[in-house]
mmCIF file of the N, C-alpha and C atoms, coordinates in Angstrom:
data_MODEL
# 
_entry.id   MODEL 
# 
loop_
_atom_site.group_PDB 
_atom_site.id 
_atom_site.type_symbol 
_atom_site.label_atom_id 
_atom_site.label_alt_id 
_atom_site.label_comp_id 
_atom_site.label_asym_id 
_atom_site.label_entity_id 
_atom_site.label_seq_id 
_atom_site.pdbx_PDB_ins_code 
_atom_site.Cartn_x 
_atom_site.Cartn_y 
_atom_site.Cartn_z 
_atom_site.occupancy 
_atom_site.B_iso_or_equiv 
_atom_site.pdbx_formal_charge 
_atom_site.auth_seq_id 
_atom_site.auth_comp_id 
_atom_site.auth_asym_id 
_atom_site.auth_atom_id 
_atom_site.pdbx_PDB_model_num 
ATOM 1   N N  . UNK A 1 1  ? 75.023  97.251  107.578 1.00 0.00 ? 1  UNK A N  1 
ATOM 2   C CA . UNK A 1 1  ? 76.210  97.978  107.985 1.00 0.00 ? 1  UNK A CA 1 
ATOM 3   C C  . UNK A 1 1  ? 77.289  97.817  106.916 1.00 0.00 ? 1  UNK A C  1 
ATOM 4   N N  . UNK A 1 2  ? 78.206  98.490  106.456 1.00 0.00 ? 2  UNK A N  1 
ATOM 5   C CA . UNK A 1 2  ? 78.857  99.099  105.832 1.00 0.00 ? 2  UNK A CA 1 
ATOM 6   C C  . UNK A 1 2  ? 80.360  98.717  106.330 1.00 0.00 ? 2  UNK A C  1 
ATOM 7   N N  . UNK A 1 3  ? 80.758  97.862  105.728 1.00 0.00 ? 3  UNK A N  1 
ATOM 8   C CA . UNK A 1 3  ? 82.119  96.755  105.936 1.00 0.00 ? 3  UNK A CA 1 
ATOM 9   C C  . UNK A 1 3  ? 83.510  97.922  105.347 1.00 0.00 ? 3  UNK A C  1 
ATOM 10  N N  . UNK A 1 4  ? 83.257  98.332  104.528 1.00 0.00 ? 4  UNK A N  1 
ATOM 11  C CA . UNK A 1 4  ? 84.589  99.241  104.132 1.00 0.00 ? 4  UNK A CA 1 
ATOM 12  C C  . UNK A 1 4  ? 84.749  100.612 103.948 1.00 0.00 ? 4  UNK A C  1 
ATOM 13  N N  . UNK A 1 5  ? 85.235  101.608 104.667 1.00 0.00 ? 5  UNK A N  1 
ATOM 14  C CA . UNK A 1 5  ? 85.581  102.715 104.700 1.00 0.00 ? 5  UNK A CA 1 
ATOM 15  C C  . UNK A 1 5  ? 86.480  103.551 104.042 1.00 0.00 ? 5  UNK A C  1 
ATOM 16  N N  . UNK A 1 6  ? 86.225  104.503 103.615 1.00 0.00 ? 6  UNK A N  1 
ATOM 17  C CA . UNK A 1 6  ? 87.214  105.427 102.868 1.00 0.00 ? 6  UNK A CA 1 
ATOM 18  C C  . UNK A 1 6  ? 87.132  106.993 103.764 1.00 0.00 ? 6  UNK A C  1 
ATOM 19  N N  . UNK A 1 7  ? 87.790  107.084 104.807 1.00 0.00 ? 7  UNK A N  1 
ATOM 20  C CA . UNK A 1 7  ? 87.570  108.327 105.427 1.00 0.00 ? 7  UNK A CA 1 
ATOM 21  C C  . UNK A 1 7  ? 89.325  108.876 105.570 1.00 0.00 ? 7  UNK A C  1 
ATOM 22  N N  . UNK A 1 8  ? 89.959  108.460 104.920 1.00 0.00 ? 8  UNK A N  1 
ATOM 23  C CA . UNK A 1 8  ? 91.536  109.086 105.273 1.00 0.00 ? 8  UNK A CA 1 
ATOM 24  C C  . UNK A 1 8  ? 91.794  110.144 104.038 1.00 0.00 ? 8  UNK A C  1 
ATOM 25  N N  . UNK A 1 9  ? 90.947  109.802 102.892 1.00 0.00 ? 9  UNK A N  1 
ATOM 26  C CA . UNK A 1 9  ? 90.851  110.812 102.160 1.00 0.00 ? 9  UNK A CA 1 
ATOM 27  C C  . UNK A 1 9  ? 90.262  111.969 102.075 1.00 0.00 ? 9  UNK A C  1 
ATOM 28  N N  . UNK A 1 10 ? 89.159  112.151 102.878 1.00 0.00 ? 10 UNK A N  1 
ATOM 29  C CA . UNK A 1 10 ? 88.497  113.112 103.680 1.00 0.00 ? 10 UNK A CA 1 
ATOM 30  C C  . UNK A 1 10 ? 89.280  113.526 104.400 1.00 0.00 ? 10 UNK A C  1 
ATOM 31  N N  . UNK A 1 11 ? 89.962  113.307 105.518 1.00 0.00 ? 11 UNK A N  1 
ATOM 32  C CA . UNK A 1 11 ? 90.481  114.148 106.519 1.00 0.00 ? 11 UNK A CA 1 
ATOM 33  C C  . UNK A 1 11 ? 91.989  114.434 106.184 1.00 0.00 ? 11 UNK A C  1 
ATOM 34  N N  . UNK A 1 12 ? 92.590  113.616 105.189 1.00 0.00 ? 12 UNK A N  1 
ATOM 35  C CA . UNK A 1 12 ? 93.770  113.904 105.133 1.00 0.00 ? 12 UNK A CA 1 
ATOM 36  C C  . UNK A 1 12 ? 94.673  115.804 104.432 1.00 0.00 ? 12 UNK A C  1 
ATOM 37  N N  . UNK A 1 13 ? 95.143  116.508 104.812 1.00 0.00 ? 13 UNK A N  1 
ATOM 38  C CA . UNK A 1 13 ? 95.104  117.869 104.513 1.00 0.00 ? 13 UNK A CA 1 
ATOM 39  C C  . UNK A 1 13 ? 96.277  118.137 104.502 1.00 0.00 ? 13 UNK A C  1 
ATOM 40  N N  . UNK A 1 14 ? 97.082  117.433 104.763 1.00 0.00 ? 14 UNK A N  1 
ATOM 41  C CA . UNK A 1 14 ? 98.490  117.416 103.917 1.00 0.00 ? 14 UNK A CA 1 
ATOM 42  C C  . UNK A 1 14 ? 98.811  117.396 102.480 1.00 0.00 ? 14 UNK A C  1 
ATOM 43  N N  . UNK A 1 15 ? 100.441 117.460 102.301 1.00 0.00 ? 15 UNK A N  1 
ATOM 44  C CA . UNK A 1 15 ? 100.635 117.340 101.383 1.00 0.00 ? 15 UNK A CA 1 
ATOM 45  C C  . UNK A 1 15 ? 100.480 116.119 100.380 1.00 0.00 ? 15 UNK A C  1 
ATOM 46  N N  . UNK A 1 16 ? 100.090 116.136 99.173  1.00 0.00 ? 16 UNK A N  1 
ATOM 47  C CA . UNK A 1 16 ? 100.201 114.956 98.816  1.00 0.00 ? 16 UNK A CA 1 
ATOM 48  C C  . UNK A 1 16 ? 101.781 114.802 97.715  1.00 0.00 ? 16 UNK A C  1 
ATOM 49  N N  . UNK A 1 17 ? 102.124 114.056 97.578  1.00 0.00 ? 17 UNK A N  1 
ATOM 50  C CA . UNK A 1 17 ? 103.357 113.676 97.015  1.00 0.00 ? 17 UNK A CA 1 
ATOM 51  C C  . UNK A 1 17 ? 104.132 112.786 97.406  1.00 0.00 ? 17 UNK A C  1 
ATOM 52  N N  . UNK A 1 18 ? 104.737 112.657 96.198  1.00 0.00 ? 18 UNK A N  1 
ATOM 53  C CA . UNK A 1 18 ? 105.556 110.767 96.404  1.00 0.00 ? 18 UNK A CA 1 
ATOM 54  C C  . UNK A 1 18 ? 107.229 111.494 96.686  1.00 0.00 ? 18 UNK A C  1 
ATOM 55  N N  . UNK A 1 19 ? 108.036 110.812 97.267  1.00 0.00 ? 19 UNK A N  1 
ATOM 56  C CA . UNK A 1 19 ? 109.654 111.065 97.038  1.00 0.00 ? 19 UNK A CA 1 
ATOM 57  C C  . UNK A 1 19 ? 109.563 112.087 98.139  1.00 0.00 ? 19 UNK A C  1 
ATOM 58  N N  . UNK A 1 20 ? 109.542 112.898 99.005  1.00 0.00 ? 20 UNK A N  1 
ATOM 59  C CA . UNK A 1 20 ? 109.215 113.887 99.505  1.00 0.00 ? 20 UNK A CA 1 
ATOM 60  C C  . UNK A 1 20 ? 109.860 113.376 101.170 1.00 0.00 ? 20 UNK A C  1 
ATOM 61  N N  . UNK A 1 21 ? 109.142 112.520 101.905 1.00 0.00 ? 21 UNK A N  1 
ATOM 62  C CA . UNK A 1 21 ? 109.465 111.966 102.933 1.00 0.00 ? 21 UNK A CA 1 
ATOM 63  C C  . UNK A 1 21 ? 108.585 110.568 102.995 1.00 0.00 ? 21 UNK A C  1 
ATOM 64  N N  . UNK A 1 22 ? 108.781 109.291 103.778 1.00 0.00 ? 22 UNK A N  1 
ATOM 65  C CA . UNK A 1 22 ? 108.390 108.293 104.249 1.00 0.00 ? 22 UNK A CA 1 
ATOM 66  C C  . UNK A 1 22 ? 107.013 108.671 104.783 1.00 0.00 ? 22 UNK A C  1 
ATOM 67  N N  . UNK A 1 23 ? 106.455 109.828 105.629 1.00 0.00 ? 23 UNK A N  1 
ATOM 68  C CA . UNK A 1 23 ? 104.992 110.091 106.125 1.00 0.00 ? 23 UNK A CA 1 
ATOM 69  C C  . UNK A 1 23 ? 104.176 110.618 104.796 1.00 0.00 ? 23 UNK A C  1 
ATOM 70  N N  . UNK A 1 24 ? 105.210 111.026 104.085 1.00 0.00 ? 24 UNK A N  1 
ATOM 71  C CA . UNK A 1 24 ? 103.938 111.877 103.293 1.00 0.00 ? 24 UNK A CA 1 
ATOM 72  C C  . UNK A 1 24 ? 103.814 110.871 101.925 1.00 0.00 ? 24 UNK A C  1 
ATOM 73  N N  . UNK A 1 25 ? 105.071 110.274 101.661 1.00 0.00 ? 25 UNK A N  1 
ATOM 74  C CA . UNK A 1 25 ? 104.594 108.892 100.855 1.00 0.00 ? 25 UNK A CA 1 
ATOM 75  C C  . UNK A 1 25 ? 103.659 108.217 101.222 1.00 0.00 ? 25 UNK A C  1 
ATOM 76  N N  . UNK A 1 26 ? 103.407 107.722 102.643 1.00 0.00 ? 26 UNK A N  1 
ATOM 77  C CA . UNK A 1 26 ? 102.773 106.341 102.809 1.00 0.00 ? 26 UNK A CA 1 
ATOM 78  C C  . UNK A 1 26 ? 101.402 107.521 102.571 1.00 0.00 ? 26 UNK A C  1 
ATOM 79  N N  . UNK A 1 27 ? 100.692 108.901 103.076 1.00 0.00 ? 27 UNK A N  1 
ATOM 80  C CA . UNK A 1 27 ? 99.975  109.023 102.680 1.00 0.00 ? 27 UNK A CA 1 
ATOM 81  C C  . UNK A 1 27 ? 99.186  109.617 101.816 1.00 0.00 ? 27 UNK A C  1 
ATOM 82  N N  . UNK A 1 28 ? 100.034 109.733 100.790 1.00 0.00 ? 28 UNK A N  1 
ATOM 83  C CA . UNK A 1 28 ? 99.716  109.542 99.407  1.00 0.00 ? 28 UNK A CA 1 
ATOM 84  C C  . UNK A 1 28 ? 99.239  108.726 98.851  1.00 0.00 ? 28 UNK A C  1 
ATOM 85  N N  . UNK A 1 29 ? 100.073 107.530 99.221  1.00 0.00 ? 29 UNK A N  1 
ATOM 86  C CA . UNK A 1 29 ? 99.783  105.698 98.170  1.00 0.00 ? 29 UNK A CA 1 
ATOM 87  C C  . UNK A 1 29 ? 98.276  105.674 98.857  1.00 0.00 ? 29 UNK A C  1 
ATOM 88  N N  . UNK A 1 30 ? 97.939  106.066 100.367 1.00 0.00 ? 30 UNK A N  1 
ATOM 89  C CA . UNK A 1 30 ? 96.597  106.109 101.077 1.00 0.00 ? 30 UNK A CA 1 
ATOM 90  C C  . UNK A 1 30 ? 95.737  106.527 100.465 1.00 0.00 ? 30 UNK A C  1 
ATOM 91  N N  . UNK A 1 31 ? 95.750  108.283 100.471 1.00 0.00 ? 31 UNK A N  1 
ATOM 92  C CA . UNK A 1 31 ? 94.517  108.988 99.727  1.00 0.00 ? 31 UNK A CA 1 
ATOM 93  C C  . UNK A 1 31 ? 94.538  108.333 98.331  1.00 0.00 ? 31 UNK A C  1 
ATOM 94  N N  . UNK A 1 32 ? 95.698  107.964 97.221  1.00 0.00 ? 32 UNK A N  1 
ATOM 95  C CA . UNK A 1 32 ? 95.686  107.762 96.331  1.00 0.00 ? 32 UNK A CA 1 
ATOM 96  C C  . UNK A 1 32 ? 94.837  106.703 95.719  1.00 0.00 ? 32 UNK A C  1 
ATOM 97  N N  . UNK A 1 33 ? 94.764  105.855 96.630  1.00 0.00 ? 33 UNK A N  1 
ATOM 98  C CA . UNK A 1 33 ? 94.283  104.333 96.333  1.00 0.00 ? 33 UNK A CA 1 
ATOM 99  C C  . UNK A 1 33 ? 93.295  104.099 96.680  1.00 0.00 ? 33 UNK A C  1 
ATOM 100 N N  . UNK A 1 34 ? 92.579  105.274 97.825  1.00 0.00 ? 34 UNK A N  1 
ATOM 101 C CA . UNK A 1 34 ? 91.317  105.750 98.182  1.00 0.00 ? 34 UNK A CA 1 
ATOM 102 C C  . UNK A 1 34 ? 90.249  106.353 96.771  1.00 0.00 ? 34 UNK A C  1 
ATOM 103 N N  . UNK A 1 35 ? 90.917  107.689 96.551  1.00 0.00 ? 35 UNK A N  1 
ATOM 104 C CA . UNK A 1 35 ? 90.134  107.971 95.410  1.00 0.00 ? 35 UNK A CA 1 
ATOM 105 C C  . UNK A 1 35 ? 90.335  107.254 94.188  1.00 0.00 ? 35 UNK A C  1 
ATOM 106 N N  . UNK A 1 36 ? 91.487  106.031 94.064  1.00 0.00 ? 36 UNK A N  1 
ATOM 107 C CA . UNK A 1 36 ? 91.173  105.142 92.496  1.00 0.00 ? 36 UNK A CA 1 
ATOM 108 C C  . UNK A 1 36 ? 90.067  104.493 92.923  1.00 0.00 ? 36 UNK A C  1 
ATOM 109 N N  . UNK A 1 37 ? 89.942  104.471 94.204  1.00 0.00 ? 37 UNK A N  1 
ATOM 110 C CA . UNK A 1 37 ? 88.854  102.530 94.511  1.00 0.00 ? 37 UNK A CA 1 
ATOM 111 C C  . UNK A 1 37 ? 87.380  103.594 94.225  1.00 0.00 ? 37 UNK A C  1 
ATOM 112 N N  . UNK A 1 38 ? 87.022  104.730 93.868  1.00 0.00 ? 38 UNK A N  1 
ATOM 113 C CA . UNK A 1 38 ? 85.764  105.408 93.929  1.00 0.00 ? 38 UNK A CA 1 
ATOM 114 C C  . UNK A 1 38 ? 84.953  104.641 92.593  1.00 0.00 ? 38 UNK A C  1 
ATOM 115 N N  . UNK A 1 39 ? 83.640  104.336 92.789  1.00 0.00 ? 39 UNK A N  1 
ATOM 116 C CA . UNK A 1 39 ? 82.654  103.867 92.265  1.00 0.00 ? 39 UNK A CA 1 
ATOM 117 C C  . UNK A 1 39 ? 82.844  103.869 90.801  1.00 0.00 ? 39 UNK A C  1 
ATOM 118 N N  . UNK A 1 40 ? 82.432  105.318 90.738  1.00 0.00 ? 40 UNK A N  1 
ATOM 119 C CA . UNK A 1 40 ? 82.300  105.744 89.792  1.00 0.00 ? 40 UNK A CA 1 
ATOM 120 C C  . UNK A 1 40 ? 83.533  105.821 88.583  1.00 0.00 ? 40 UNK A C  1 
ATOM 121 N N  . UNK A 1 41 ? 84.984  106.045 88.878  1.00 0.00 ? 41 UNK A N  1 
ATOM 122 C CA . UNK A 1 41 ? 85.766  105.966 88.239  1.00 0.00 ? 41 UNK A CA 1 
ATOM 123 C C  . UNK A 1 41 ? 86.429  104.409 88.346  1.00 0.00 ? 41 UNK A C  1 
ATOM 124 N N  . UNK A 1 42 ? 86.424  103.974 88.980  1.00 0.00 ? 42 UNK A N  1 
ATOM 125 C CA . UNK A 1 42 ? 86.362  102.228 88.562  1.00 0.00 ? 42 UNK A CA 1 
ATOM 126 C C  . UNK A 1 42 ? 85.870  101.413 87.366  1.00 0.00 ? 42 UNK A C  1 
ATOM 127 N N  . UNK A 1 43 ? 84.429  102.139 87.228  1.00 0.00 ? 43 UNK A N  1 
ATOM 128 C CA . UNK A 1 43 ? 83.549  101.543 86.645  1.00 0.00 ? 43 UNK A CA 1 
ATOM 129 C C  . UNK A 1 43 ? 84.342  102.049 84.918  1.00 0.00 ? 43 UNK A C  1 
ATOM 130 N N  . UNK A 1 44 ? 84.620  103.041 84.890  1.00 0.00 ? 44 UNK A N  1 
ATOM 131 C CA . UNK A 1 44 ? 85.003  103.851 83.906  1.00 0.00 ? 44 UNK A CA 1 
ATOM 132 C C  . UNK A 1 44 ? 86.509  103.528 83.569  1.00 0.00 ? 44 UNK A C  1 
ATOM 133 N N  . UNK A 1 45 ? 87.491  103.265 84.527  1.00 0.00 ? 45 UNK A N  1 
ATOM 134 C CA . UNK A 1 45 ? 88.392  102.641 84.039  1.00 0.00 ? 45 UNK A CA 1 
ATOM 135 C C  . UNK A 1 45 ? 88.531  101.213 83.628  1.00 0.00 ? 45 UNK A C  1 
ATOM 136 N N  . UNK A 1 46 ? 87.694  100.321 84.702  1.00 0.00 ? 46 UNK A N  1 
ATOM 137 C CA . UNK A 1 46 ? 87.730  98.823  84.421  1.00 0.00 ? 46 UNK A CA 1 
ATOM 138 C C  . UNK A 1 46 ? 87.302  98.053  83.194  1.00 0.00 ? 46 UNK A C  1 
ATOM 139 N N  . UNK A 1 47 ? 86.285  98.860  82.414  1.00 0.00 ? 47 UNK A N  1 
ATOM 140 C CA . UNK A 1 47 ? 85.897  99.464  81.074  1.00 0.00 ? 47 UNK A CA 1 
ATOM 141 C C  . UNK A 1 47 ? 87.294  99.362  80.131  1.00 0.00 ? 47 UNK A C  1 
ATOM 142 N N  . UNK A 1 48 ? 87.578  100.353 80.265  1.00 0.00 ? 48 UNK A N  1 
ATOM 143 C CA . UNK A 1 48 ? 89.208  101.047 79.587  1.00 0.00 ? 48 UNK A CA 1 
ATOM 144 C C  . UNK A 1 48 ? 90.089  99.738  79.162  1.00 0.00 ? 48 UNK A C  1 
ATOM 145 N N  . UNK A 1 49 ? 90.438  99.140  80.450  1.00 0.00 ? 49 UNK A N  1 
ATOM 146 C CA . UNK A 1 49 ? 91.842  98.648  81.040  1.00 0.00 ? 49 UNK A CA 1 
ATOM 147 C C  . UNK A 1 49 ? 91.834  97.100  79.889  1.00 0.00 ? 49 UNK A C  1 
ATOM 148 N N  . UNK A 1 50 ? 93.121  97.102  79.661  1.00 0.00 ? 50 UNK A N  1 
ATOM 149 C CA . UNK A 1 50 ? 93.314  96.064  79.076  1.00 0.00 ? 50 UNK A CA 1 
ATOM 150 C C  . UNK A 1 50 ? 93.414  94.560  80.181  1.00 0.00 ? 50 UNK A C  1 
ATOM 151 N N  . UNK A 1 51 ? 93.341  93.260  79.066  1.00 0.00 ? 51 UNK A N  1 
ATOM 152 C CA . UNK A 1 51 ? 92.984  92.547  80.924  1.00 0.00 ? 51 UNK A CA 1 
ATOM 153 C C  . UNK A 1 51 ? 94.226  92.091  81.037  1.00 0.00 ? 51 UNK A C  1 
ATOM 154 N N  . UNK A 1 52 ? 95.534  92.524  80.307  1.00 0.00 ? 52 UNK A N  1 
ATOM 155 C CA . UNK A 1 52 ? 96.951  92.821  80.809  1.00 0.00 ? 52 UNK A CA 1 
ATOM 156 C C  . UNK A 1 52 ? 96.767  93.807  82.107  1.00 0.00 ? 52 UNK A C  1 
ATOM 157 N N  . UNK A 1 53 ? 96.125  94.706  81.856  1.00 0.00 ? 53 UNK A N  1 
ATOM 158 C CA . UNK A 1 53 ? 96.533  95.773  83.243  1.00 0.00 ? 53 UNK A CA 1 
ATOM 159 C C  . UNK A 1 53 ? 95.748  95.404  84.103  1.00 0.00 ? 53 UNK A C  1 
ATOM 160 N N  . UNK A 1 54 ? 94.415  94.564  83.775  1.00 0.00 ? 54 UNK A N  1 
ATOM 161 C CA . UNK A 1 54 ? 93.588  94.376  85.104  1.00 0.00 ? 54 UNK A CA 1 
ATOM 162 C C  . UNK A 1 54 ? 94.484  93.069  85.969  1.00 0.00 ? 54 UNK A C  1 
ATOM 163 N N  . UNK A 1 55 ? 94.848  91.911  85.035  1.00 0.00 ? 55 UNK A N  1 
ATOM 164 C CA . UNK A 1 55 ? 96.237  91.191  85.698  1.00 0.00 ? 55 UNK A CA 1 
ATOM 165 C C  . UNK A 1 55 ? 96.868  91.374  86.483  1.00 0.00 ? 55 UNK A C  1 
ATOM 166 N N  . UNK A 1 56 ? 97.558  92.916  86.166  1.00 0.00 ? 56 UNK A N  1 
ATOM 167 C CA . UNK A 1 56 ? 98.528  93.454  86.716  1.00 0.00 ? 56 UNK A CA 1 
ATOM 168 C C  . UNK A 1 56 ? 98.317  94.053  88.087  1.00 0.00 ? 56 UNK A C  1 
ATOM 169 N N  . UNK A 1 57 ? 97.116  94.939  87.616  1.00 0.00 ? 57 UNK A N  1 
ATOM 170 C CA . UNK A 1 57 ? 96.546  95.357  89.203  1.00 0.00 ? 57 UNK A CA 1 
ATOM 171 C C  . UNK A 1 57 ? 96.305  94.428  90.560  1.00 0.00 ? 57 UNK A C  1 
ATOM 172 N N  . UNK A 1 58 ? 96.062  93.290  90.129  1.00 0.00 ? 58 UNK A N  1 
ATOM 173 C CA . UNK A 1 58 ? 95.091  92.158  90.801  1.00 0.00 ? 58 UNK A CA 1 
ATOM 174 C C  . UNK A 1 58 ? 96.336  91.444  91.180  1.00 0.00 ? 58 UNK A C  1 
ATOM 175 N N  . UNK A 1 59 ? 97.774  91.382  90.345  1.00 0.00 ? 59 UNK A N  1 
ATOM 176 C CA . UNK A 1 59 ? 98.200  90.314  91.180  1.00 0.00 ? 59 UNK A CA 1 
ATOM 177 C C  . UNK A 1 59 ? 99.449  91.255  91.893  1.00 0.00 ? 59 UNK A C  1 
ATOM 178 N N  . UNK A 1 60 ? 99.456  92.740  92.042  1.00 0.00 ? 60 UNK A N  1 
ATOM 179 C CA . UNK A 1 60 ? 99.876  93.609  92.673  1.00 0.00 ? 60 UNK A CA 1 
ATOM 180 C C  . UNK A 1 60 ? 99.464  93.858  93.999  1.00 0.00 ? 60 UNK A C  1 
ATOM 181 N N  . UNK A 1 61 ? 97.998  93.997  93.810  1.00 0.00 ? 61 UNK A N  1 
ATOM 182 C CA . UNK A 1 61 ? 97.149  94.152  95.007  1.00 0.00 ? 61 UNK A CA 1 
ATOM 183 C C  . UNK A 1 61 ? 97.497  92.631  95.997  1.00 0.00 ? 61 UNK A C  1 
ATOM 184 N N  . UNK A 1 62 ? 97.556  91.390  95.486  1.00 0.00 ? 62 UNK A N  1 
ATOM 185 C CA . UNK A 1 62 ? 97.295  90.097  95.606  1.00 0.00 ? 62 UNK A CA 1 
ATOM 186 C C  . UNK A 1 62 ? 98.661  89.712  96.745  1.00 0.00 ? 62 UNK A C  1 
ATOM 187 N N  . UNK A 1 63 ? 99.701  90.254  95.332  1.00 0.00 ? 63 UNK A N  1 
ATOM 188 C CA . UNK A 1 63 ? 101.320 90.352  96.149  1.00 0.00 ? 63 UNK A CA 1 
ATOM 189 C C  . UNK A 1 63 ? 101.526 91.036  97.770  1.00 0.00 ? 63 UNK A C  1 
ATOM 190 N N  . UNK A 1 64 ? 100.800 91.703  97.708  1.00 0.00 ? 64 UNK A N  1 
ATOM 191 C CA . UNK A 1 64 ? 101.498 93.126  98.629  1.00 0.00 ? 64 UNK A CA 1 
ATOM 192 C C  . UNK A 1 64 ? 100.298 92.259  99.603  1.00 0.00 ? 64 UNK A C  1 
ATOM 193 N N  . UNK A 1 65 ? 98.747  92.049  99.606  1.00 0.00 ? 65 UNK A N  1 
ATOM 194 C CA . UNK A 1 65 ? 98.421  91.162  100.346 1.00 0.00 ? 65 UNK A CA 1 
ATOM 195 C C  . UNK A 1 65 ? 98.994  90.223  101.195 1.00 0.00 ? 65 UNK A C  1 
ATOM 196 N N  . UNK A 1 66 ? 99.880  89.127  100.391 1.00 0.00 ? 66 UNK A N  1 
ATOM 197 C CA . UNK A 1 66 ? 100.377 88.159  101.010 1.00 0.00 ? 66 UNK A CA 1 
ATOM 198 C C  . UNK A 1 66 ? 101.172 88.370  101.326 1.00 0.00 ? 66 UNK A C  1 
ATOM 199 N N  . UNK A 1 67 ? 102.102 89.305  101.270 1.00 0.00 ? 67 UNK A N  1 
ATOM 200 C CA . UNK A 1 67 ? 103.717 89.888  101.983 1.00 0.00 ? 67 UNK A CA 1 
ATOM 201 C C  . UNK A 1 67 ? 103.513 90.064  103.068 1.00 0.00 ? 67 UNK A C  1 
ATOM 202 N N  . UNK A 1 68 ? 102.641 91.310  103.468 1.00 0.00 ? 68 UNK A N  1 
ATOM 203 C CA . UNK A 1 68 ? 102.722 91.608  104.582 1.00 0.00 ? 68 UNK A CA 1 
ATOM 204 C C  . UNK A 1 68 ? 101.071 91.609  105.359 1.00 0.00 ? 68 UNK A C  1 
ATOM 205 N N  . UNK A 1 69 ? 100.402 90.674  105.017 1.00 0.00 ? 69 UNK A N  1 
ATOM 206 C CA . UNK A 1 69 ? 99.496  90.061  105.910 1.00 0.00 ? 69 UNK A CA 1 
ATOM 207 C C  . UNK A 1 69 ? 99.226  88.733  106.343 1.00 0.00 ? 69 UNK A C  1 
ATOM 208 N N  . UNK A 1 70 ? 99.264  88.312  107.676 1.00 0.00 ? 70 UNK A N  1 
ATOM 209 C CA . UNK A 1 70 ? 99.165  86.962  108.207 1.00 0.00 ? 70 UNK A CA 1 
ATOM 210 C C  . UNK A 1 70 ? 97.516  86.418  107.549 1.00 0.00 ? 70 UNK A C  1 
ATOM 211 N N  . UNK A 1 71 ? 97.200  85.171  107.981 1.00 0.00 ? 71 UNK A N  1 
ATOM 212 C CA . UNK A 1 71 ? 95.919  84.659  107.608 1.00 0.00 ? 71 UNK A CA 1 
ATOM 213 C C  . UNK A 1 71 ? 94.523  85.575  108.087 1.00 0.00 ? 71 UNK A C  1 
ATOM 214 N N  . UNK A 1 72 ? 95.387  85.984  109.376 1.00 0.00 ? 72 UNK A N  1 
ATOM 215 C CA . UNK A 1 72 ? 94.045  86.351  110.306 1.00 0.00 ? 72 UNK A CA 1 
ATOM 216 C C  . UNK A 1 72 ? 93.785  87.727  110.018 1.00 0.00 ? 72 UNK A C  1 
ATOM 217 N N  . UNK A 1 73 ? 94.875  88.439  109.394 1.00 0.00 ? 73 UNK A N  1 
ATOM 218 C CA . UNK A 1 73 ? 94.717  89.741  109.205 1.00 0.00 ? 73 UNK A CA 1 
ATOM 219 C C  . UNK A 1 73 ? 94.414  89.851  107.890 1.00 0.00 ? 73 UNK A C  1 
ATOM 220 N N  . UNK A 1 74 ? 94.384  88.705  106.347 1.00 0.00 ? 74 UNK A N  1 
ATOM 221 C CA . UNK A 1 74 ? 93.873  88.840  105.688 1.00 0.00 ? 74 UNK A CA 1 
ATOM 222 C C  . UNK A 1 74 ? 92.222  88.938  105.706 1.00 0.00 ? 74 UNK A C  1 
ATOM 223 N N  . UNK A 1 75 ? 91.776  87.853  106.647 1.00 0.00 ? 75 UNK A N  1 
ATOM 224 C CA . UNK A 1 75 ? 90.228  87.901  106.407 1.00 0.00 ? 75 UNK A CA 1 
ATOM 225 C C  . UNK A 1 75 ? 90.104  88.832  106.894 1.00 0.00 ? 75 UNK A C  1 
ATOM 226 N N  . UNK A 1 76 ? 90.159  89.012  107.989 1.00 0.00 ? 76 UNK A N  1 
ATOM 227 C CA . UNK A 1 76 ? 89.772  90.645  109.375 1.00 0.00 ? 76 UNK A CA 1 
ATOM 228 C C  . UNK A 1 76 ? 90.000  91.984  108.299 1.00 0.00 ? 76 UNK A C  1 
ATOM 229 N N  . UNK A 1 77 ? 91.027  92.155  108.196 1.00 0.00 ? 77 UNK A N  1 
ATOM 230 C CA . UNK A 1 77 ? 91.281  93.182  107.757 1.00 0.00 ? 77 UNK A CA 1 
ATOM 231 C C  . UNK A 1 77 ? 90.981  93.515  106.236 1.00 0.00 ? 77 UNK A C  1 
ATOM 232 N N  . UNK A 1 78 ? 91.382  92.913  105.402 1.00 0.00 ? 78 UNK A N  1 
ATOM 233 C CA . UNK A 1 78 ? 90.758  92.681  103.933 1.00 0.00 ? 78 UNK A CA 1 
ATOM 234 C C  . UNK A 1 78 ? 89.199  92.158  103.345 1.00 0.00 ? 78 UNK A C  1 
ATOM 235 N N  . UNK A 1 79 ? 88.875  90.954  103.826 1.00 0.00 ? 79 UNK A N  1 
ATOM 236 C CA . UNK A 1 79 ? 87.745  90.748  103.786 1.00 0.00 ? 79 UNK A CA 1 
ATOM 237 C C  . UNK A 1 79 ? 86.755  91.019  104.492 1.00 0.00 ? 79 UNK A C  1 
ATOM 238 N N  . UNK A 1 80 ? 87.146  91.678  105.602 1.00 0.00 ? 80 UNK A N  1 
ATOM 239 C CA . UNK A 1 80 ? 85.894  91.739  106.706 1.00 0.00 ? 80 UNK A CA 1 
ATOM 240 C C  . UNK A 1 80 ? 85.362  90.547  107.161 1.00 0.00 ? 80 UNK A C  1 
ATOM 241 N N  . UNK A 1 81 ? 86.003  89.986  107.830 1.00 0.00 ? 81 UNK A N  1 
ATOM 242 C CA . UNK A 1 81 ? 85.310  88.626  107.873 1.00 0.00 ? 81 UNK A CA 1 
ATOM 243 C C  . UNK A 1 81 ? 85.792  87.859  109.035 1.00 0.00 ? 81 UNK A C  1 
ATOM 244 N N  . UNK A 1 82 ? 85.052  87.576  110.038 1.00 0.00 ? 82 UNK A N  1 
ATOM 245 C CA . UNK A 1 82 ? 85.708  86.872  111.401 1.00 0.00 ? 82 UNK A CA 1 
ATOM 246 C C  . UNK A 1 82 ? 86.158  85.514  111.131 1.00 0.00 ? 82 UNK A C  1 
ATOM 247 N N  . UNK A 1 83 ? 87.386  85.271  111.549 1.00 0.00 ? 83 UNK A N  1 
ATOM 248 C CA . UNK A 1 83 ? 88.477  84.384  111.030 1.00 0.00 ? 83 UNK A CA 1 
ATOM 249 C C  . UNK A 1 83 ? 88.957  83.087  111.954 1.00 0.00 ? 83 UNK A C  1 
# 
């Protein structure tokens, strides 16, 4: 079974754009971060990326993690993982 999903980029049929309003921001950064995490262009950027920017990504992702997720909602929700 299949621990992580990407289906908001599929159904999402709105607008996409940043600055616009608070709903259509948050789902933007959504679909957006949906189609960066795709296989195939990962592989192709992670390649690219200097390991300044992979740093950067990782302790971005890392930050925004620990801000606004408790312990239990890191494993559950991030790792998949009963906590």
């Amino acid at each position: 079974m299949k621990k992580y999903s990407h289906q908001f980029v599929y159904n999402c049929d709105s607008l996409l754009s940043f600055g616009w309003d608070r709903p259509t921001d948050e789902q933007t950064v959504i679909c957006y971060l949906q189609m960066f995490s795709d296989d195939q262009l990962m592989k192709t950027l992670a390649g690219r990326m200097s390991d300044a920017e992979l740093e950067e990504i990782y302790n971005l992702i890392s930050r925004v993690l620990k801000t606004h997720l408790d312990e239990s909602e890191y494993h559950g929700l991030f790792l998949k993982e009963k906590h």
